[in-house]
C-alpha positions as CSV (number, residue, x, y, z in Angstrom):
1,X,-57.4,-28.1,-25.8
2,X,-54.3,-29.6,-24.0
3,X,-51.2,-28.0,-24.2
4,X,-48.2,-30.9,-25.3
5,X,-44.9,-31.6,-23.3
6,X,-42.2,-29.6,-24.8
7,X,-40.4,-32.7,-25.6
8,X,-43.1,-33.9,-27.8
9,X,-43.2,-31.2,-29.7
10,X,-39.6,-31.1,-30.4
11,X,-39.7,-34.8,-31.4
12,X,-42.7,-33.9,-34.1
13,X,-40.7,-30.7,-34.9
14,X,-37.7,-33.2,-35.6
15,X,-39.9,-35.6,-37.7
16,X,-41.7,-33.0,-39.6
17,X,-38.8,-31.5,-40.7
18,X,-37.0,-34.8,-41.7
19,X,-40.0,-34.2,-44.4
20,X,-39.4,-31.4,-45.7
21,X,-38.5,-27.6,-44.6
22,X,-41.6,-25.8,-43.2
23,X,-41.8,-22.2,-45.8
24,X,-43.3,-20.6,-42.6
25,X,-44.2,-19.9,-38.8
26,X,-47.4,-20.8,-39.4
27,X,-47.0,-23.5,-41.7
28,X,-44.6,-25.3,-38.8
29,X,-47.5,-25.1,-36.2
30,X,-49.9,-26.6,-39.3
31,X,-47.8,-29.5,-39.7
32,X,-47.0,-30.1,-36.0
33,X,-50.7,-29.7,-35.1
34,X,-51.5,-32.2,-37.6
35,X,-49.1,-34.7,-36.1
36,X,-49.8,-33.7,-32.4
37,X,-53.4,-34.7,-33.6
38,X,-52.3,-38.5,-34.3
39,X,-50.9,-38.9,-30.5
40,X,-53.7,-36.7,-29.0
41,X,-56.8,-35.0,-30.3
42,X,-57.4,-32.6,-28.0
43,X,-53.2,-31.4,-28.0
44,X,-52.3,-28.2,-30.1
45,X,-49.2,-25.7,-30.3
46,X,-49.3,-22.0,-31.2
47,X,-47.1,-20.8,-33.9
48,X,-45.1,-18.5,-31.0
49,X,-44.3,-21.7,-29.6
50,X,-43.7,-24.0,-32.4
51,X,-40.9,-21.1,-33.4
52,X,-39.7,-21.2,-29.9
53,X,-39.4,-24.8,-29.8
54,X,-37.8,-25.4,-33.1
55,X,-35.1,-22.6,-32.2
56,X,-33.9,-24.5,-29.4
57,X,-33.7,-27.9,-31.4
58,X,-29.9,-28.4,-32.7
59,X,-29.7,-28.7,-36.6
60,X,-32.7,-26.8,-36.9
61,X,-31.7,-24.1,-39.3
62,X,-34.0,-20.8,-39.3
63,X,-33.8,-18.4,-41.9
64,X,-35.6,-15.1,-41.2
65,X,-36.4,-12.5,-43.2
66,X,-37.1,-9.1,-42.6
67,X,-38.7,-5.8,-43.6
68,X,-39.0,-2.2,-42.8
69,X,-39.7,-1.8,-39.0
70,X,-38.7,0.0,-35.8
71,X,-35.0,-0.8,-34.7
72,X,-35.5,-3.9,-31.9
73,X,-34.0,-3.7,-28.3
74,X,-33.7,-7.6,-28.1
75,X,-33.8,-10.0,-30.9
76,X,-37.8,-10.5,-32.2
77,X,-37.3,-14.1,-32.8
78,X,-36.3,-15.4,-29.4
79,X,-36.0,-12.6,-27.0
80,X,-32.0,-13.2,-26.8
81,X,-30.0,-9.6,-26.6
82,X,-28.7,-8.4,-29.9
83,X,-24.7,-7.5,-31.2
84,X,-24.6,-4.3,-33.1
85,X,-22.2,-3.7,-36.1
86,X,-21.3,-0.7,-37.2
87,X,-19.8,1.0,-39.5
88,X,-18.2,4.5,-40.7
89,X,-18.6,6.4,-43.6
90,X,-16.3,8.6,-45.5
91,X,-17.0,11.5,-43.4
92,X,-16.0,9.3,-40.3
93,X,-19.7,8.7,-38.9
94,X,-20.1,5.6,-36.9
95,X,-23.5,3.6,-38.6
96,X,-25.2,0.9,-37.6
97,X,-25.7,-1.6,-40.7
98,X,-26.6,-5.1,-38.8
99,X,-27.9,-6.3,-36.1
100,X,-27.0,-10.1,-34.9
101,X,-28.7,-12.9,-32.5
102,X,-26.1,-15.3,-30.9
103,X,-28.3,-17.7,-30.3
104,X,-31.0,-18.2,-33.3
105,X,-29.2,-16.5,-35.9
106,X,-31.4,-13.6,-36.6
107,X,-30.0,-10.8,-38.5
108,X,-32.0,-7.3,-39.4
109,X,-30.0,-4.9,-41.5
110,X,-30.5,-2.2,-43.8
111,X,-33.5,-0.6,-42.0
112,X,-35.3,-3.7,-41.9
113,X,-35.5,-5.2,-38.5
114,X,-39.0,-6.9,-38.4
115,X,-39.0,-10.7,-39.0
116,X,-41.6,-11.0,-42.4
117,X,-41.2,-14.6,-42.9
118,X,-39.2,-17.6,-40.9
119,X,-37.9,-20.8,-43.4
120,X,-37.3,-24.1,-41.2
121,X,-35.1,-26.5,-41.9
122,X,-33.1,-29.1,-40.8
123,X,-29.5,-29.9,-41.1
124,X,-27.2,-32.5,-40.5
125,X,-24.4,-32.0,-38.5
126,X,-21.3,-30.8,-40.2
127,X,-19.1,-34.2,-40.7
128,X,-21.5,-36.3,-41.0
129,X,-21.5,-38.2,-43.9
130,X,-24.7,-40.8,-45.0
131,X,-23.8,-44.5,-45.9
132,X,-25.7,-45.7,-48.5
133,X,-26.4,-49.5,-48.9
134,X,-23.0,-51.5,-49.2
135,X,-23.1,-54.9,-50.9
């Protein structure tokens, strides 16, 4: 097993995603294993590293969601450090009701910090418009 040129894999990432949107982590590595496959047999990616991958790719939309779990110190998804937000109650008490990622767009709130499932899609840019055929 060879391990693929980051570039590649965000190319297939790219591609497979033109397709469709990948329903999970795992399902994104299936998909780009089966392409990585056509331009190399012996080339695979874990699902870690798939994830990692896609997060970096601009217009590559993640949506994570989360369930019950211990409250992270840096973002699960990519590592990144995370922005609290708090709130206060009536009585005044400061309490913490979201966590944020800057950079993949992670969010954990309501006691549920742990990623469960990650949706993958892409997106166009905003203002850009697609030009059908003009006769």
């Amino acid at each position: 097993m060879h391990i693929a040129k980051k570039d590649t894999i965000k190319f297939i990432i790219k591609e497979v995603l033109q397709e469709g949107k990948a329903t999970s982590q795992s399902n994104l590595a299936d998909l780009v294993n089966q392409k990585l496959k056509k331009v190399d047999s012996s080339y695979s990616v874990s699902e870690k590293r798939a994830r990692m991958i896609a997060l970096q790719i601009p217009g590559v939309h993640v949506t994570t969601t989360t369930k019950k779990g211990e409250l992270p110190k840096k973002c699960p998804s990519c590592g990144h450090s995370l922005r609290k937000v708090h709130m206060k109650n009536l009585k005044g008490k400061k309490l913490l009701v979201r966590l944020v990622c800057g950079r993949c767009g992670y969010t954990g709130r309501e006691n549920r910090w742990e990623p469960q499932r990650y949706v993958f899609e892409l997106r166009k840019p905003a203002g850009h418009t697609s030009i059908g055929n003009v006769a």
